[in-house]
C-alpha positions in Angstrom: -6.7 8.0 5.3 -9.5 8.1 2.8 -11.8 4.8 1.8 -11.8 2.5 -0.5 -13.8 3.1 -3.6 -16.5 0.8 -5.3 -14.5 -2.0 -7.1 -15.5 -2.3 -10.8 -13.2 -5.1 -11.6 -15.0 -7.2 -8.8 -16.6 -9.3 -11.8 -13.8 -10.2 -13.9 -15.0 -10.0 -17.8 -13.7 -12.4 -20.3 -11.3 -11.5 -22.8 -9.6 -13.4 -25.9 -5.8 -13.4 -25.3 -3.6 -12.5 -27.4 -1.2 -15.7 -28.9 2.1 -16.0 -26.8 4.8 -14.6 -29.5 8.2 -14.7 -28.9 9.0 -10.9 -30.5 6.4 -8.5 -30.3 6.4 -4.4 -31.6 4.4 -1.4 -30.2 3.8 1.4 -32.4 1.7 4.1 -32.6 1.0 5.9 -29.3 3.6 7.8 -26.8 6.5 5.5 -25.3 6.8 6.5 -21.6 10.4 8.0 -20.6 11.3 7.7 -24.3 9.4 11.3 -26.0 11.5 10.8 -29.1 10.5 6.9 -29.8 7.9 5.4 -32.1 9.1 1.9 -31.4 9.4 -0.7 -28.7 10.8 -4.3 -30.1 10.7 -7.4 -27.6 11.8 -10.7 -28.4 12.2 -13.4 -25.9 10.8 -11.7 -23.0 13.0 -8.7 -23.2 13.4 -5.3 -24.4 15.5 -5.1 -27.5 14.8 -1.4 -28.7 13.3 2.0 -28.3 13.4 4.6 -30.6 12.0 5.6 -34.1 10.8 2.5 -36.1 13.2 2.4 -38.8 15.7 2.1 -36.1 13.7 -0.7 -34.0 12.8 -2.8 -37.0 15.4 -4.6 -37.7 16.1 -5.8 -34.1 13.0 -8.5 -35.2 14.2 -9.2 -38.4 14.5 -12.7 -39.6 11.5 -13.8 -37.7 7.8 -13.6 -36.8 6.1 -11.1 -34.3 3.2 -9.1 -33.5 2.7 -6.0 -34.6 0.2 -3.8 -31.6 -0.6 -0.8 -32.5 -0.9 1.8 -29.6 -3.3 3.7 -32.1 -2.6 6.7 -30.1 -2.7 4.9 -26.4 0.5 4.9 -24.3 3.0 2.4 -23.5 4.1 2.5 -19.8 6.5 0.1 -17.8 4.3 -2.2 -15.4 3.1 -0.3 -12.4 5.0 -1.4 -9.0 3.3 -0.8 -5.2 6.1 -0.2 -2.9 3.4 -0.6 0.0 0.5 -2.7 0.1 -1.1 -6.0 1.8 -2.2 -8.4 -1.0 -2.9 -11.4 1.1 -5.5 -9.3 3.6 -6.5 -7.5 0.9 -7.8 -10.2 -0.8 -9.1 -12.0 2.1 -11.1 -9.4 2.9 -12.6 -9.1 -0.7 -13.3 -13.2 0.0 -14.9 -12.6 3.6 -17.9 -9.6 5.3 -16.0 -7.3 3.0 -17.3 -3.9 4.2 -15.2 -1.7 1.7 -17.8 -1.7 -0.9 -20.1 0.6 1.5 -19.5 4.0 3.6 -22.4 4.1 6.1 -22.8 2.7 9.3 -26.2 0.8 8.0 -24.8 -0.1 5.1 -22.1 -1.9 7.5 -24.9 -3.5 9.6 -26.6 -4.7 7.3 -23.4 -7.0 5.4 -23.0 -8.4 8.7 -26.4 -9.3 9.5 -26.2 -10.9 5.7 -23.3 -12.7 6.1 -23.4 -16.4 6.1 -22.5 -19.2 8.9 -22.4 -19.2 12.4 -19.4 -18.7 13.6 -16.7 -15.8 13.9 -17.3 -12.8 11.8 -14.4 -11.5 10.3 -13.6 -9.1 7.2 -13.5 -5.8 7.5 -12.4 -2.4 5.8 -14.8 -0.1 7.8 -14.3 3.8 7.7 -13.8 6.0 10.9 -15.7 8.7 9.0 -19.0 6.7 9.0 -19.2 7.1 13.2 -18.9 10.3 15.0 -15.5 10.4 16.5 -14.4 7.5 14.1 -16.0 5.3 16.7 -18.4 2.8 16.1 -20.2 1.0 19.3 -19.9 -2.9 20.3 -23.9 -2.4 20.7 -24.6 -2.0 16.6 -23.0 -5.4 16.2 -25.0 -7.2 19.2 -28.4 -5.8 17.4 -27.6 -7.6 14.3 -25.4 -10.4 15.6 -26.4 -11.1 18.4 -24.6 -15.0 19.2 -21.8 -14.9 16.8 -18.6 -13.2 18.1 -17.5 -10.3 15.4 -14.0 -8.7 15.0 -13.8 -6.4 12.1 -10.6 -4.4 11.6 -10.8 -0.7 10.1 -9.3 0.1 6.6 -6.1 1.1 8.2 -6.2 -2.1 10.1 -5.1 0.3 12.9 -8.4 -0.4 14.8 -11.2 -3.0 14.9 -15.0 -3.2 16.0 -16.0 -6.4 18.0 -19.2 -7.3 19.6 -20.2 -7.9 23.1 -19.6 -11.5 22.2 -15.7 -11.0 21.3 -15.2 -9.0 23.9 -16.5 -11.8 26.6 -15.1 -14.6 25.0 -11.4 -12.5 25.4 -12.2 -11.5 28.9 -12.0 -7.8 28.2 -13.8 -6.2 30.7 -13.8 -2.5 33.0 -11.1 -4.1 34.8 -8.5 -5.5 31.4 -5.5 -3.1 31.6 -4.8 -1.4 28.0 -1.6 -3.5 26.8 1.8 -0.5 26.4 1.1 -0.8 22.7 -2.5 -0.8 22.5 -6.1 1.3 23.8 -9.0 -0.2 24.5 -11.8 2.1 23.5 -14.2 3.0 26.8 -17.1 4.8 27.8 -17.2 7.3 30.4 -18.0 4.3 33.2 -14.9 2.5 32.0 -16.8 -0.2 30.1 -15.0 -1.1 27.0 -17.2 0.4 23.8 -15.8 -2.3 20.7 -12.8 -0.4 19.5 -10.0 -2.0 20.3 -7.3 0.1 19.1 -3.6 -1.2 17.8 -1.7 -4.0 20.0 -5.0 -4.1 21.9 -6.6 -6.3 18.8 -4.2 -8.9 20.0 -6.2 -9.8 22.8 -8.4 -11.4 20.3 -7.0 -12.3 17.7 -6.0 -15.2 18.9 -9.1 -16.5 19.1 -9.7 -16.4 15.7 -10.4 -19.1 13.3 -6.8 -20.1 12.0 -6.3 -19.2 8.2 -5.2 -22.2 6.5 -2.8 -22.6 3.6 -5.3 -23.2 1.4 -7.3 -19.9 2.3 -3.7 -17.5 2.0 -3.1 -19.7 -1.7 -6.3 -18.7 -2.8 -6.4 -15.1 -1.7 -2.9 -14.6 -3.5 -4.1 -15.6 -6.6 -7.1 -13.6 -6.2 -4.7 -10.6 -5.4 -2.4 -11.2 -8.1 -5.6 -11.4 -10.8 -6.7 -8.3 -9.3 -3.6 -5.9 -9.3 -2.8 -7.1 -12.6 -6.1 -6.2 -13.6 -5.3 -2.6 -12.6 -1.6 -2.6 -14.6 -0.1 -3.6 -11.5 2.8 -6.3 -11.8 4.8 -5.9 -8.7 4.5 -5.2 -5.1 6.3 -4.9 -1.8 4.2 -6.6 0.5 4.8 -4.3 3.6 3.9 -7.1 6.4 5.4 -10.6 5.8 5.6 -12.6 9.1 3.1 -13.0 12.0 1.6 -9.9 12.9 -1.8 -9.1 14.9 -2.4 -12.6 14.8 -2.7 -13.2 11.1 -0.7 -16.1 9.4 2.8 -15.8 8.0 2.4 -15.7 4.3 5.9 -16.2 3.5 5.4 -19.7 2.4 2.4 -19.2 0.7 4.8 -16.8 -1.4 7.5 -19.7 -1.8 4.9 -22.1 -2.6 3.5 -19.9 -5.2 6.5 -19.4 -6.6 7.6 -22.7 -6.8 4.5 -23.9 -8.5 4.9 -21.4 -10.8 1.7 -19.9 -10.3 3.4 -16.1 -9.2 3.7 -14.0 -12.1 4.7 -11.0 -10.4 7.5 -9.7 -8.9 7.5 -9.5 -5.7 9.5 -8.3 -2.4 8.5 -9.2 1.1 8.8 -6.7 3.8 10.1 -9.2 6.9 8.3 -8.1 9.8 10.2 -6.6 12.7 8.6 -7.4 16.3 9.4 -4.3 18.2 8.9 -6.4 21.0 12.0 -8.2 20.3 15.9 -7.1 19.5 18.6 -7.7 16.8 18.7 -11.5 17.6 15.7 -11.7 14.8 18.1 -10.5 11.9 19.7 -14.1 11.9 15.8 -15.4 11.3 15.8 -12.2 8.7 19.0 -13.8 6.8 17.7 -17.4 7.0 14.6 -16.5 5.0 16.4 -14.1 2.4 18.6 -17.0 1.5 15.2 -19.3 0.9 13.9 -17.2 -1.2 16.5 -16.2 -3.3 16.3 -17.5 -6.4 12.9 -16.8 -7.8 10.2 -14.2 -8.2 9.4 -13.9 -4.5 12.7 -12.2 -2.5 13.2 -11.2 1.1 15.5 -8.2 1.0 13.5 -6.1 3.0 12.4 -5.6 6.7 9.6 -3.3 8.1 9.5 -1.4 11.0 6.4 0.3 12.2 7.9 3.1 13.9 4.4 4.7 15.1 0.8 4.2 14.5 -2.2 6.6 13.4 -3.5 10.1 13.6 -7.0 9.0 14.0 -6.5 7.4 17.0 -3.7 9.5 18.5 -1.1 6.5 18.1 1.0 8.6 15.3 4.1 9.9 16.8 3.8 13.8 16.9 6.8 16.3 18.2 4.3 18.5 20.0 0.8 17.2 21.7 -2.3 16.5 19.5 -4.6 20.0 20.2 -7.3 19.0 22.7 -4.8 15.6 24.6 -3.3 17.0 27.2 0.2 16.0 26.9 -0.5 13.5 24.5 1.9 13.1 21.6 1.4 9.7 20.3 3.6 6.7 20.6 7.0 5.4 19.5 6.8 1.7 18.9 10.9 1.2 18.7 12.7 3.2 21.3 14.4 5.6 19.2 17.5 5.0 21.6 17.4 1.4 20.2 16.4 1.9 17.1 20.0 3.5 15.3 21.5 0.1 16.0 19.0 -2.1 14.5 18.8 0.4 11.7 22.7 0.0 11.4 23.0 -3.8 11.7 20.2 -4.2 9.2 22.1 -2.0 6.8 25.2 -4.3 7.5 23.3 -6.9 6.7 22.3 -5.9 3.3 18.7 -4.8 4.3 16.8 -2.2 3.2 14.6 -1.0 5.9 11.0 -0.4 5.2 9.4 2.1 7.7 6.1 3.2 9.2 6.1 6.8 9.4 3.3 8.9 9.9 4.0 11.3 12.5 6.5 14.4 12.5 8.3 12.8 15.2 8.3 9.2 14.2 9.8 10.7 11.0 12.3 12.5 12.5 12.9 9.4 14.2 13.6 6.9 11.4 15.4 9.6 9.3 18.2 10.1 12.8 18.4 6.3 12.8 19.2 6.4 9.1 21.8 9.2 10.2 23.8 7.5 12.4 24.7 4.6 10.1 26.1 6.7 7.9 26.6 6.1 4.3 25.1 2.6 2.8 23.6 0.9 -0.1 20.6 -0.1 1.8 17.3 1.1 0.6 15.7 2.7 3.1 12.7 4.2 3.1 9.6 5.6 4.6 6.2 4.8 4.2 2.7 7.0 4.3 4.5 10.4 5.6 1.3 12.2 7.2 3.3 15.5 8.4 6.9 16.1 7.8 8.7 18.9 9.4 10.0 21.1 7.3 13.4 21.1 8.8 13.3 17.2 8.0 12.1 18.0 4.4 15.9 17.8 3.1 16.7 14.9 4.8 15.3 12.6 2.4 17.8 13.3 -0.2 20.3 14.2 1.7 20.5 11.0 3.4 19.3 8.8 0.3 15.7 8.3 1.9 13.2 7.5 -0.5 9.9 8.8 0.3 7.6 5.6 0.4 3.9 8.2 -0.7 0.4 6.8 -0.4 -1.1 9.8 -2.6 -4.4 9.1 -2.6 -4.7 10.2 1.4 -3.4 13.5 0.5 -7.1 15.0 -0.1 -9.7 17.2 1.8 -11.5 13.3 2.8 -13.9 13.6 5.8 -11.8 11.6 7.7 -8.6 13.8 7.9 -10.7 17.2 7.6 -12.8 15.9 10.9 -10.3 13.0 12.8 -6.8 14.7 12.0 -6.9 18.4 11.0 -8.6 19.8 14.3 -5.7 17.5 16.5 -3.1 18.8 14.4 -4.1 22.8 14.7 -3.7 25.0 11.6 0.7 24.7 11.1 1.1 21.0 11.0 -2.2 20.5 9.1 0.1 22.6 6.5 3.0 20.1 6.8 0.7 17.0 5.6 1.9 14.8 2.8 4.6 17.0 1.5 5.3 15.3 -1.7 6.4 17.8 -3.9 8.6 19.4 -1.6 10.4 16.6 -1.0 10.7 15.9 -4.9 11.8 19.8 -5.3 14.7 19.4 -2.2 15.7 16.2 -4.5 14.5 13.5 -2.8 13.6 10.0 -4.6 9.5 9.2 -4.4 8.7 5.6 -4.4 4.2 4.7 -4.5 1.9 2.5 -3.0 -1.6 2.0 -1.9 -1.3 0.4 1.1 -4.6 -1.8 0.1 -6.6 -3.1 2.0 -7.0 0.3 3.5 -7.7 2.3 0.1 -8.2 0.7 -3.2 -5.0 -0.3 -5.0 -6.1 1.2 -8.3 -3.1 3.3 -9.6 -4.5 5.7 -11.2 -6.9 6.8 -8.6 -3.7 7.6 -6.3 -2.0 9.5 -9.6 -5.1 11.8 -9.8 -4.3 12.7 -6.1 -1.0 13.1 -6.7 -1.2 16.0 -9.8 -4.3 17.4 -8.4 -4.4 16.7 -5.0 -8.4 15.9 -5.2 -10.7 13.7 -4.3 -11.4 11.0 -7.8 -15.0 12.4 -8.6 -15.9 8.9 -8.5 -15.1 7.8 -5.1 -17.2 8.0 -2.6 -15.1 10.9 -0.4 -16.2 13.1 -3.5 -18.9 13.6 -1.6 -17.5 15.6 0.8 -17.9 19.4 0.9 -14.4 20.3 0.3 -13.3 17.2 -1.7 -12.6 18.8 -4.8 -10.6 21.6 -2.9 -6.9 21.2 -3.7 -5.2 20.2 -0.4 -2.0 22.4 -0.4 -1.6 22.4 -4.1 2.2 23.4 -3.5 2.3 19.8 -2.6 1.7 18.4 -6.2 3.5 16.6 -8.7 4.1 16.0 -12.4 2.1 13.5 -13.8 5.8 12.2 -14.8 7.0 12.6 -11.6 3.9 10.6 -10.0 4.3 8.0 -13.2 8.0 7.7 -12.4 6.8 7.1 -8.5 5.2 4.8 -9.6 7.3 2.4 -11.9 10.9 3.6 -11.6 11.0 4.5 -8.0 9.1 1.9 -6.9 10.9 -0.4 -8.8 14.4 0.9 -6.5 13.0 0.0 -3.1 11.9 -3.6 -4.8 15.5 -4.2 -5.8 14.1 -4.8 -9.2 15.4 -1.3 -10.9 18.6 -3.3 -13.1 15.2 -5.3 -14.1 12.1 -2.9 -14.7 10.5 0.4 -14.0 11.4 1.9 -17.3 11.1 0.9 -21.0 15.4 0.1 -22.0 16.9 -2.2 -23.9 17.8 -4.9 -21.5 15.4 -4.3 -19.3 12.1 -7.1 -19.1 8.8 -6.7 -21.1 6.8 -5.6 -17.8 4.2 -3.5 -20.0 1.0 -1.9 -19.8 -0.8 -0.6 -22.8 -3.1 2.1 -20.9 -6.7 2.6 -23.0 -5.2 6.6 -23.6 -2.5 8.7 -23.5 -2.9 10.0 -20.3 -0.4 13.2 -20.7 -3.5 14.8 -23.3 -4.6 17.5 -21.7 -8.4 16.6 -21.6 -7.3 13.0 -20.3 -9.0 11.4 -16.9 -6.3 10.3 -14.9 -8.5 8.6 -12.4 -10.5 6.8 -15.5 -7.5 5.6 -16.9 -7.5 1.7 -17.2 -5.0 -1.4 -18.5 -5.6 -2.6 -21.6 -3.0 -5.4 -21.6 -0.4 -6.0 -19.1 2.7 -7.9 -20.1 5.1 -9.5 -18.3 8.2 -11.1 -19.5 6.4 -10.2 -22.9 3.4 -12.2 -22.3 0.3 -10.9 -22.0 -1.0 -11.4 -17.9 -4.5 -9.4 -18.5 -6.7 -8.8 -21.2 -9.5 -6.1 -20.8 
């Protein structure tokens, strides 16, 4: 998984908003999905009409509206990320946010900066900053030497603690691992600071507890953010208590309430593989509370595997170089069919973590054995797909969850996946347009905090399957490489991905994704047309962002 770029939009800018009109009309730039229409009317928070302006005009006659005039940019529907982490994305922007910086001293010295005297925490540090992805418990202790430290990784997959962690949780030579977890050792068998997956557990416990306050102010920070970047609607992929972090389910419902969540948005309910179907009565309990507004529950995420990286993805055959090694199952696959299938009879949609061949294979058998449904099933980050499962997706009415912007030649997969993979499955990875080509639906996401949620970073992956040339993976040798170009989309395919698709897995589709009559004013006016031939994908920004026809963000 590549890093997280530089954030511009850290320092928000002032901008004059635009007076809240009841009818509004676009003109003059390219409708998106519409190649024939001049013309979008709103009035009343809706879409009333696409299509040439002599047609669209009077839809707003007999009262006032506002004329904007595309002057050549686009219109597109508001941008939707089927898989991301708002909350912790935006509490690490608040906290030692290490995502701004990609060296190991650059690292050091935010800690060493950071203020207090307690606990540490932040995080969003890359594995391609430390040989072997590994930093070392004693970096921390030279710059922090008294305060405990716990830092997850951008994948949040892994975290770096100091000696002062690690003896305040006991971990010693003599902790066991726990079955869904590694600690990270050296070769005496002391532990080194990585503590890797279900091993993290061990202490997050003793972390400060977030408070309400803190998750209420991180949302709204995520919201202003993501709208910001034309995004106005998420699937948050983790809502419940997981790895010790605070359920932000009723910071959603209190949001909402208040009125204070714009977005639309659709919580993932977390599925603790250490438990059975007895939770989907708790899953039903919390769909029904949050039924009525902007915030629903009509999903539930399994996290079928882990990471390359760290050997926790689920492979079919052993990582090159392990032994015998291929990865880890967190849901016995024997058990998993019948939670798939109860879920589905519940009316669930079931949000997977899939990043191995086998873990694939896996959720796409369970998916199987139900049989037909109307659940919306479907499966997140895809790192290698067997061919053989390629298909699948459309056969089974799988939609492929894609996190494009970590289908690149980034240090981090060229040196911590490739060479565990071997030379076939390496040509198996992210297999986006193969899977669009065998008909198979493609939902988008970012999956921030672990790389930036701008969308248009991820849809310059996804056409050219590059690194952005202003990321800071561009500086890697073979960034601007094409990493199995066969693999590419359509910018309107990796649009659609992203507004439409996305829009399905939400449950929002009747709603938004596209520009229709009926449909709500979720819009973004981009600052170009971005199907020009000489036009920057990964330079394309928001200039407003509507939703329910009001303007949300002003650049």
């Amino acid at each position: 998984m590549p890093v997280n770029g530089a954030d511009p939009l850290r320092t928000p800018t002032v901008a004059v908003m635009l007076p809240c009109m009841s009818a509004l009309l676009f003109i003059g730039g390219r409708i998106f999905g519409s190649p024939a229409a001049d013309a979008v009317a709103v009035r009343d928070g809706r879409i009333v009409a696409v299509g040439p302006r002599a047609t669209v005009l009077p839809e707003l006659a007999g009262g006032a509206f506002d004329v904007i005039d595309l002057d050549g940019r686009a219109l597109v529907p508001g941008l939707q990320d089927a898989h991301i982490h708002p909350v912790s994305g935006a509490l690490e922007r608040l906290r030692c946010d290490l995502t701004p910086w990609h060296t190991k001293a650059e690292y050091l010295a935010a800690v060493a900066a950071y203020p207090g005297s307690g606990w540490i925490t932040g995080g969003g540090w890359s594995m391609a900053a430390f040989p072997g992805g590994l930093p070392h418990r004693d970096d921390l202790d030279a710059v922090a030497p008294d305060r405990p430290v716990f830092l997850p990784n951008r994948d949040h997959h892994s975290a770096w603690v100091n000696s002062r962690a690690l003896a305040l949780a006991g971990i010693s030579r003599v902790t066991a691992d726990p079955p869904d977890g590694r600690i990270e050792r050296d070769a005496a068998g002391e532990p080194t600071g990585v503590l890797h997956e279900g091993a993290m557990d061990l202490v997050t416990g003793l972390l400060p507890a977030d408070t309400a306050e803190d998750y209420d102010r991180a949302l709204a920070e995520a919201q202003r953010y993501l709208f910001s970047l034309g995004v106005t609607g998420w699937q948050d992929a983790i809502v419940g208590a997981y790895a010790g972090a605070r359920d932000q389910f009723d910071t959603y419902l209190s949001a909402d309430a208040a009125g204070v969540l714009r977005a639309r948005v659709t919580g993932a309910l977390w599925w603790d593989r250490a438990g059975d179907e007895s939770q989907i009565a708790f899953f039903e309990s919390r769909r029904a509370a949050a039924a009525h507004g902007r915030f629903r529950a009509t999903a539930v995420k399994i996290m079928q595997d882990g990471v390359a990286e760290n050997f926790t993805a689920a492979m079919i055959d052993p990582y090159v170089g392990q032994g015998a090694h291929c990865g880890h199952s967190n849901v016995d696959p024997a058990h998993l069919a019948r939670y798939v299938s109860l879920l589905s009879a519940a009316g669930f949609g079931v949000h997977f973590h899939a990043i191995g061949d086998r873990a694939v294979r896996e959720c796409l058998d369970a998916v199987a054995a139900v049989g037909p449904s109307r659940a919306r099933h479907h499966l997140a980050h895809l790192q290698v797909v067997h061919p053989a499962d390629v298909p699948r997706f459309a056969a089974l009415d799988v939609t492929a969850n894609i996190q494009a912007l970590w289908a690149t030649h980034h240090e981090q997969n060229d040196t911590l996946c490739v060479p565990f993979f071997g030379p076939e499955r390496s040509g198996w990875q992210y297999p986006f347009g193969s899977i669009a080509r065998a008909g198979g639906r493609l939902a988008a996401g970012s999956d921030w905090p672990v790389t930036t949620p701008n969308p248009w970073w991820a849809i310059h992956v996804a056409v050219h399957r590059t690194e952005p040339p202003v990321s800071a993976e561009a500086d890697w040798p073979t960034s601007q490489v094409p990493m199995l170009p066969r693999e590419a989309l359509t910018l309107d395919q990796a649009l659609t991905a992203y507004t439409l698709g996305s829009a399905y897995v939400n449950g929002t589709d009747d709603l938004t994704g596209s520009i229709e009559p009926g449909k709500a004013a979720d819009l973004v006016v981009l600052d170009r047309d971005p199907f020009e031939p000489d036009a920057k994908l990964y330079d394309t920004a928001a200039d407003l962002v509507f939703i329910d026809g009001q303007v949300v963000h002003e650049r």
